[in-house]
ZALUMBA-489791 format. One line per 4 residues: number of its first residue (from 1); for each residue x, z, y of C-alpha. Coordinates in steps of 0.05 Angstrom, whole numbers, plus 5000, padded with zeros to 4 digits. Layout:
NUM = X:Z:Y | ...
//
This chain:
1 = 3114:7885:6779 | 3067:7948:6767 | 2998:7934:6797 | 2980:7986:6850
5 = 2914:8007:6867 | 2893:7991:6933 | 2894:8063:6979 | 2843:8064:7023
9 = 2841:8121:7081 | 2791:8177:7079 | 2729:8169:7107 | 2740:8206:7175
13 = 2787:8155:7183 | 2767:8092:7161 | 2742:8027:7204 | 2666:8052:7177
17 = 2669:8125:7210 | 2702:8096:7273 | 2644:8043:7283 | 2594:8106:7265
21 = 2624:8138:7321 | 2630:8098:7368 | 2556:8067:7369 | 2530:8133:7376
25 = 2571:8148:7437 | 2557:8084:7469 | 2482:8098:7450 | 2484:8158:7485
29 = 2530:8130:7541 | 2480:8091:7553 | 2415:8139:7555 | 2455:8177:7612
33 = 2445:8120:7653 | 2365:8128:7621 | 2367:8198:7626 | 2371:8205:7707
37 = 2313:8160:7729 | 2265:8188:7673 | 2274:8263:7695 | 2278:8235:7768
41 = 2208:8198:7751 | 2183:8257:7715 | 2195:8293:7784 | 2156:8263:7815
45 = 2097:8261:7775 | 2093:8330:7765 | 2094:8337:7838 | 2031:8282:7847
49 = 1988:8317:7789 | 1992:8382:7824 | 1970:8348:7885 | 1909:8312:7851
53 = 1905:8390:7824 | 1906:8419:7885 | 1855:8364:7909 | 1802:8386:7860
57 = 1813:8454:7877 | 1796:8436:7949 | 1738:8394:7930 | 1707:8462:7890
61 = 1720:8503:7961 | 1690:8446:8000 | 1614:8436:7955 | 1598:8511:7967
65 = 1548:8505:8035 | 1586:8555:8077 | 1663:8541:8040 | 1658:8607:8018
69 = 1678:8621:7944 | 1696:8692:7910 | 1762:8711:7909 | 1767:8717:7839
73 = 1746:8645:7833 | 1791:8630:7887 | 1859:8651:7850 | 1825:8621:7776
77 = 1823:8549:7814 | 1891:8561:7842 | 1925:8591:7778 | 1888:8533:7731
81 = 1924:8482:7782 | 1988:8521:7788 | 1995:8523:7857 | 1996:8577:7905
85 = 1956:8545:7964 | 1927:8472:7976 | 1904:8451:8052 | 1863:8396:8061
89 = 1858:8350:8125 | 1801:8322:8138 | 1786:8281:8198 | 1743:8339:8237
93 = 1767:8392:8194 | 1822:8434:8148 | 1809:8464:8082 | 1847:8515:8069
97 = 1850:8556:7986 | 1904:8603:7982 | 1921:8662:7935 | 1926:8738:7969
101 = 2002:8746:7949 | 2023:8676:7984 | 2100:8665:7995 | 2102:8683:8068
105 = 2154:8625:8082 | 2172:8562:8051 | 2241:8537:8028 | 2239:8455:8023
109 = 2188:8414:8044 | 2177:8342:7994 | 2146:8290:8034 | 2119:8239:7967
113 = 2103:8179:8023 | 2176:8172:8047 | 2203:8148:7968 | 2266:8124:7945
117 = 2305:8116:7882 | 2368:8141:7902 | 2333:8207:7941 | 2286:8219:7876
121 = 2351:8218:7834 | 2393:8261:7881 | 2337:8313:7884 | 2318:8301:7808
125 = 2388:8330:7782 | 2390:8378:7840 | 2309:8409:7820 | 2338:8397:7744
129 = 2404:8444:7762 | 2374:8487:7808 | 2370:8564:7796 | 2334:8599:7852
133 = 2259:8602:7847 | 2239:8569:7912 | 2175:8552:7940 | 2158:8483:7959
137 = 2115:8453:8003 | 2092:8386:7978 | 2054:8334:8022 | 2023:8275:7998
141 = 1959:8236:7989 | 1936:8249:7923 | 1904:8191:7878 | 1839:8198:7872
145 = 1835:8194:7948 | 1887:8161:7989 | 1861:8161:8045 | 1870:8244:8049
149 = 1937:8281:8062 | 1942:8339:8024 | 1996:8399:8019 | 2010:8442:7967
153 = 2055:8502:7959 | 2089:8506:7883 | 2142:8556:7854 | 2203:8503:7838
157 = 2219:8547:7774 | 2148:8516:7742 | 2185:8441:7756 | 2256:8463:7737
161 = 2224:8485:7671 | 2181:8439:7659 | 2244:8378:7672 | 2292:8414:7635
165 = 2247:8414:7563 | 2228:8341:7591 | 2306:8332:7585 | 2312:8360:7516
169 = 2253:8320:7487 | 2302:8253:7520 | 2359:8283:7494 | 2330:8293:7427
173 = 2300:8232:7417 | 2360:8190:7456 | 2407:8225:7395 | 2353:8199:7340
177 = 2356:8140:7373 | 2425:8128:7368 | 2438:8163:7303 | 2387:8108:7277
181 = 2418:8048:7310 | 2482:8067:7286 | 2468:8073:7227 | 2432:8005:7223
185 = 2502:7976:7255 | 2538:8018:7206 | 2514:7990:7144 | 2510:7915:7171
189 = 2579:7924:7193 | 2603:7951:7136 | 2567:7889:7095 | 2586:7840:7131
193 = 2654:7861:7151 | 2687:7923:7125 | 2672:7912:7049 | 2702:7841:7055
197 = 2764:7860:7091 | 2771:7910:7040 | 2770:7853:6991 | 2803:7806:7023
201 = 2858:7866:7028 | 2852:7871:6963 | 2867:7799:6940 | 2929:7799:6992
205 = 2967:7862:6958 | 2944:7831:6888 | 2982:7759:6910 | 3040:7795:6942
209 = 3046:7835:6871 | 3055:7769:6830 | 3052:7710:6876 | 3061:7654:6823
213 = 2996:7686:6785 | 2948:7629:6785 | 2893:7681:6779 | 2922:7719:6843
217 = 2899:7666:6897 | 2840:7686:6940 | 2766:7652:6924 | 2741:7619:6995
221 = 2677:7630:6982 | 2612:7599:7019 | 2617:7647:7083 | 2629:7600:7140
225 = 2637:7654:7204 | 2705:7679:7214 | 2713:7723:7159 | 2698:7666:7120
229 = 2741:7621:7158 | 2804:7670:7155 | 2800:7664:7077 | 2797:7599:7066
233 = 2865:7589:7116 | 2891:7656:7070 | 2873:7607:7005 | 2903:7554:7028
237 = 2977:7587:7066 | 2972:7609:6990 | 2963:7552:6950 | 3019:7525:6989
241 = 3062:7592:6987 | 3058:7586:6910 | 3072:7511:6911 | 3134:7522:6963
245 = 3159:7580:6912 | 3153:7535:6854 | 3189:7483:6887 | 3238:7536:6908
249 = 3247:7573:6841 | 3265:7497:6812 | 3293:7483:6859 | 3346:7543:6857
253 = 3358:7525:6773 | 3375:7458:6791 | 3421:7472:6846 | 3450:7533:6800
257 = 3461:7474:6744 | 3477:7423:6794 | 3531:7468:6815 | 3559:7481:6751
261 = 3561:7407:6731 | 3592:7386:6796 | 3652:7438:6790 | 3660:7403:6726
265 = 3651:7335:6742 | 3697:7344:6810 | 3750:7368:6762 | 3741:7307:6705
269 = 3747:7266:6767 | 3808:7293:6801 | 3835:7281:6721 | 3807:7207:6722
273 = 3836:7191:6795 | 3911:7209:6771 | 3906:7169:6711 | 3876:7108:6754
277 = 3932:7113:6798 | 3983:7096:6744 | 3945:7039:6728 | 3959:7021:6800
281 = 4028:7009:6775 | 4006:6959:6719 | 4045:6892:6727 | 3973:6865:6713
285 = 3951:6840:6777 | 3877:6841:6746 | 3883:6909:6736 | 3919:6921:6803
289 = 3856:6889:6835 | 3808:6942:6802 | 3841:7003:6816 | 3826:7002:6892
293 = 3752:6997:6885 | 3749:7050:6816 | 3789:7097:6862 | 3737:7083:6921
297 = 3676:7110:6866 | 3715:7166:6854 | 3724:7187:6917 | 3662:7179:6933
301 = 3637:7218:6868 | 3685:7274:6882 | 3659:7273:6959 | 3583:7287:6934
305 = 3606:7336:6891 | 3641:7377:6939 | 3573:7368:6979 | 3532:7398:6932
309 = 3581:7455:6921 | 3583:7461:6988 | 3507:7463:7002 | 3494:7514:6938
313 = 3533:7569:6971 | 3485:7629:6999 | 3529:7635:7062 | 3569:7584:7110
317 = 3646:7606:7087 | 3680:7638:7140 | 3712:7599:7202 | 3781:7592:7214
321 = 3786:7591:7291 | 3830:7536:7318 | 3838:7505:7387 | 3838:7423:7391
325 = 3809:7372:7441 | 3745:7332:7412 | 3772:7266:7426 | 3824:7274:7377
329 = 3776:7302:7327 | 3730:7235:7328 | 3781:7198:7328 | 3822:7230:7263
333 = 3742:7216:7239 | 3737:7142:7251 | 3804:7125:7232 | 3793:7149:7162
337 = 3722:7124:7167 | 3744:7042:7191 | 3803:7056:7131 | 3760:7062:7077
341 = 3707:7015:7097 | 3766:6965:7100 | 3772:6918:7038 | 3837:6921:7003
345 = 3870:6856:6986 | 3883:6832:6910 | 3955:6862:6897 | 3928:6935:6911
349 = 3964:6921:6990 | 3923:6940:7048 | 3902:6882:7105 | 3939:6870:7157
353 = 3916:6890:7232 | 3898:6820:7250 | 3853:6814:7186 | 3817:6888:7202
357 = 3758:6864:7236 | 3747:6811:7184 | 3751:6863:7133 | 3721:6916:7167
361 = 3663:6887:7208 | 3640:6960:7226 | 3661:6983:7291 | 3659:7057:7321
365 = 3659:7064:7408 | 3682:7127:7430 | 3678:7149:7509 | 3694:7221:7501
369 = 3741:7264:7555 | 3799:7276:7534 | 3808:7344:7567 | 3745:7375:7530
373 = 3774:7433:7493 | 3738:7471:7425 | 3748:7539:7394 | 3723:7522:7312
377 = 3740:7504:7253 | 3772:7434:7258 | 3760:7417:7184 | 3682:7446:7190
381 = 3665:7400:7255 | 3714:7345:7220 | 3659:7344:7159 | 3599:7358:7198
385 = 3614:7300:7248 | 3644:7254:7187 | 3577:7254:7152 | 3540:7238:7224
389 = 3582:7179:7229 | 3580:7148:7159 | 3506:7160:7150 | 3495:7102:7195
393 = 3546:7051:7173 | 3521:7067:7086 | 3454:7055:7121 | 3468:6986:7147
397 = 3491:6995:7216 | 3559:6960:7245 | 3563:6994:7306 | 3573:7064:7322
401 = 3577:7096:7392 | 3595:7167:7416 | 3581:7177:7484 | 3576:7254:7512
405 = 3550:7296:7567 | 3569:7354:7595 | 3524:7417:7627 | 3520:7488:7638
409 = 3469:7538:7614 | 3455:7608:7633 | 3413:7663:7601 | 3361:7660:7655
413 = 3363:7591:7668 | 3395:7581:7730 | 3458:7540:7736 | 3514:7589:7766
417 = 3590:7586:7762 | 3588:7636:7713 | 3540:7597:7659 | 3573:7567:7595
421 = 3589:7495:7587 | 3555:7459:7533 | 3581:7384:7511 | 3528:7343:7476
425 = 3552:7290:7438 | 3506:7238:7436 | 3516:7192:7362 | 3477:7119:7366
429 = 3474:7064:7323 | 3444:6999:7320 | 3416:7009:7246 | 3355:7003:7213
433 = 3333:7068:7235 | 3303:7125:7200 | 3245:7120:7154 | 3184:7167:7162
437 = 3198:7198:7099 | 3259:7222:7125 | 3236:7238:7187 | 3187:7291:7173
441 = 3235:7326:7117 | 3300:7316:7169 | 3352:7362:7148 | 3313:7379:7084
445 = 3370:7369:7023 | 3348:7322:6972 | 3294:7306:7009 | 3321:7272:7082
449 = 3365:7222:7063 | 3350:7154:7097 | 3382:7108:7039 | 3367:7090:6982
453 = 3416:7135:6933 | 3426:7186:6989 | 3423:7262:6962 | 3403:7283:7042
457 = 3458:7342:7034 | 3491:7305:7085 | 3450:7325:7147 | 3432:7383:7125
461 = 3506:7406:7105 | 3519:7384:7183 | 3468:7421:7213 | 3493:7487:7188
465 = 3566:7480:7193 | 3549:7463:7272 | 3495:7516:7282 | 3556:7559:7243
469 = 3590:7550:7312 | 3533:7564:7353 | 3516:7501:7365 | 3447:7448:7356
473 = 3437:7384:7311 | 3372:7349:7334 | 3349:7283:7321 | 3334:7247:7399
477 = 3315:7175:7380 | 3304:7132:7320 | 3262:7069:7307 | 3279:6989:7294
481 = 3341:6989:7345 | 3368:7052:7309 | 3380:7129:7308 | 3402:7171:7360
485 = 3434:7240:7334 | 3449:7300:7390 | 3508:7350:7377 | 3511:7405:7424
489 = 3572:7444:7415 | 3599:7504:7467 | 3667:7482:7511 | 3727:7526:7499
493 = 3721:7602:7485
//
């Protein structure tokens, strides 16, 4: 496969402009919720320093001995302050500065003792928004004497000015601020988690391009957070990816050779079975005596080799739809079954009933219905059910029972009269039971056979010729007092 470089997006659109982004508008989210109480607090300072200005004023008016000063003095001490008037109360007195051209009425008046943070930042943004030039009257006790009330009038334009380049200085810095930060998040993110996922991308199209490259798998590394955690779970789903497609790719020869010798050796066999049964008609009763059991191998040969063809197909062959009762089915099964685990007698004749139990200590119990109906392929379900029943008896068991039970299931759940009927046929014997090995590679072929000599094409063979007919193969049970196999099969159409 031709290596491919790995195509990363632009930079607008990669994972590092998005996080560059992002922090600075979550930087400056957050500095609006800064922004309002600093101009709101800014506010109201300007308001108190024109009242300690307008205090000092008023203390220049009040050392002269008849609080008399020139007029041109007058409007200096109010223009330096930037007010147009300032009133003093005393306790036995008012003090009163003012310029000649005084606003003859005022607009708002801004009481500084009654305070409160959501009033300073309702009339903060309104001051800071604000477009008329109004004159306020501002009353408060400035702070170099507390125990005086003064009031001052002020043109609002002078504050509205003054808060709006207050705001730009925030906004300024507040967009320093955040261009700063995010680019400190910027380049740890992109250190400690963009350039490794573009690695770690990196080393997943490079093992997808050649996955049984040794030099493909991905490094772990010493990084133990999750980005080091994720890669060593990617090393080790491949290290056993590679191993499972090893397995697989031998896996597939074998079976292709398998198959080939198989069609080969079913057809010497089918060869050595005729020429065995003429020897059944030797007047040698030695040979007579033989025959039985060679035929028995070679059934038994020809049986695994249809299994094996069988299993190396890709796809189940199709189904020829017929309509028969179960009963009859298991029945056709253990009768063949109990026939060939009989023992034939010396001249090549078969036992008679009264000797079958002697010679066939294996015994199969069948409580079926006999009005349970199936749509399949008889000769499908007559393997599938054949190898469910003989598994046990090869294994050691001598007693075989098929019970059954029936239910309906809906799509949603709920039992109606218009859910489909399901039979389960329940398999149990009184073997040894399965070992562990087989247990956790159930179903596996040459890998979940339960005796010794077993290819494990059996179960597996089973399993899809029932799930084939929408049906379910599950182990239930198994342990010292046997197995317990579960078929669940669909009643009727």
């Amino acid at each position: 496969m031709n290596n491919r470089q790995l195509k990363l997006p632009p930079w607008a659109k990669s994972l590092s402009a998005r996080l560059l982004v992002l922090t600075v508008s979550f930087v400056m989210l957050a500095e609006v919720f800064v922004f309002a109480p600093s101009v709101a607090r800014f506010r109201i300072d300007w308001l108190k320093a024109h009242l300690d200005s307008g205090y000092l004023a008023a203390l220049a008016l009040e050392a002269t001995p008849d609080q008399m000063i020139p007029d041109d003095l007058e409007r200096e001490l109010l223009s330096n302050a930037g007010i147009e008037a300032v009133i003093l109360r005393r306790e036995d007195r008012k003090l009163l500065l003012q310029r000649d051209d005084m606003p003859a009425k005022v607009d708002k008046d801004i009481q500084l003792t009654d305070f409160s943070i959501p009033m300073a930042l309702m009339e903060g943004l309104s001051t800071l928004s604000q477009t008329e030039n109004r004159v306020l009257r501002v009353v408060g006790m400035p702070s170099m004497a507390p125990d005086f009330e003064i009031e001052v009038l002020v043109h609002e334009d002078r504050l509205t000015e003054a808060m709006r380049n207050f705001g730009w200085r925030v906004f300024g810095l507040s967009l320093m601020i955040s261009f700063f930060t995010a680019g400190l998040v910027y380049f740890a993110l992109n250190r400690l988690l963009v350039r490794p996922m573009r690695t770690l991308t990196h080393d997943m199209i490079r093992f997808r391009e050649d996955p049984q490259d040794k030099a493909s798998l991905i490094t772990p590394g010493d990084r133990d957070d999750e980005i080091g955690v994720a890669r060593q779970e990617l090393a080790i789903m491949q290290q056993d990816l590679q191993a499972m497609l090893n397995q697989r790719r031998r896996l597939a020869a074998l079976g292709t050779a398998a198959t080939k010798i198989s069609h080969d050796l079913r057809n010497a066999l089918a060869t050595s079975m005729l020429m065995t049964e003429q020897l059944a008609k030797s007047e040698d009763n030695e040979v007579r005596a033989v025959v039985p059991r060679l035929l028995s191998s070679m059934e038994r040969a020809v049986y695994i080799s249809e299994q094996t063809l069988s299993f190396a197909r890709e796809t189940p062959p199709p189904r020829d739809l017929a309509t028969f009762t179960l009963i009859e089915l298991i029945e056709e099964i253990r009768d063949q079954i109990l026939l060939q685990k009989s023992e034939t007698l010396l001249d090549g004749t078969m036992a008679k009933a009264d000797d079958d139990e002697k010679n066939c200590p294996a015994r199969i119990e069948i409580d079926l219905p006999d009005d349970v109906t199936l749509e399949a392929d008889y000769d499908m379900l007559f393997r599938a059910f054949s190898n469910l029943m003989r598994n046990p008896l090869e294994a050691g068991a001598n007693l075989v029972r098929i019970t059954h039970k029936i239910r309906k299931e809906a799509s949603n759940g709920d039992e109606s009269d218009k859910a489909r009927s399901f039979i389960d046929v329940i398999i149990a014997d009184n073997g040894p039971g399965l070992p562990e090995k087989a247990i956790k590679n159930l179903f596996v072929p040459f890998a979940g056979s339960g005796r010794q000599g077993g290819t494990g094409l059996g179960l597996a063979i089973a399993r899809e010729l029932i799930s084939t007919h929408n049906g379910e193969l599950r182990l239930t049970a198994t342990g010292p007092d046997g197995a317990v196999f579960t078929v669940k099969l669909p009643i009727g159409s």
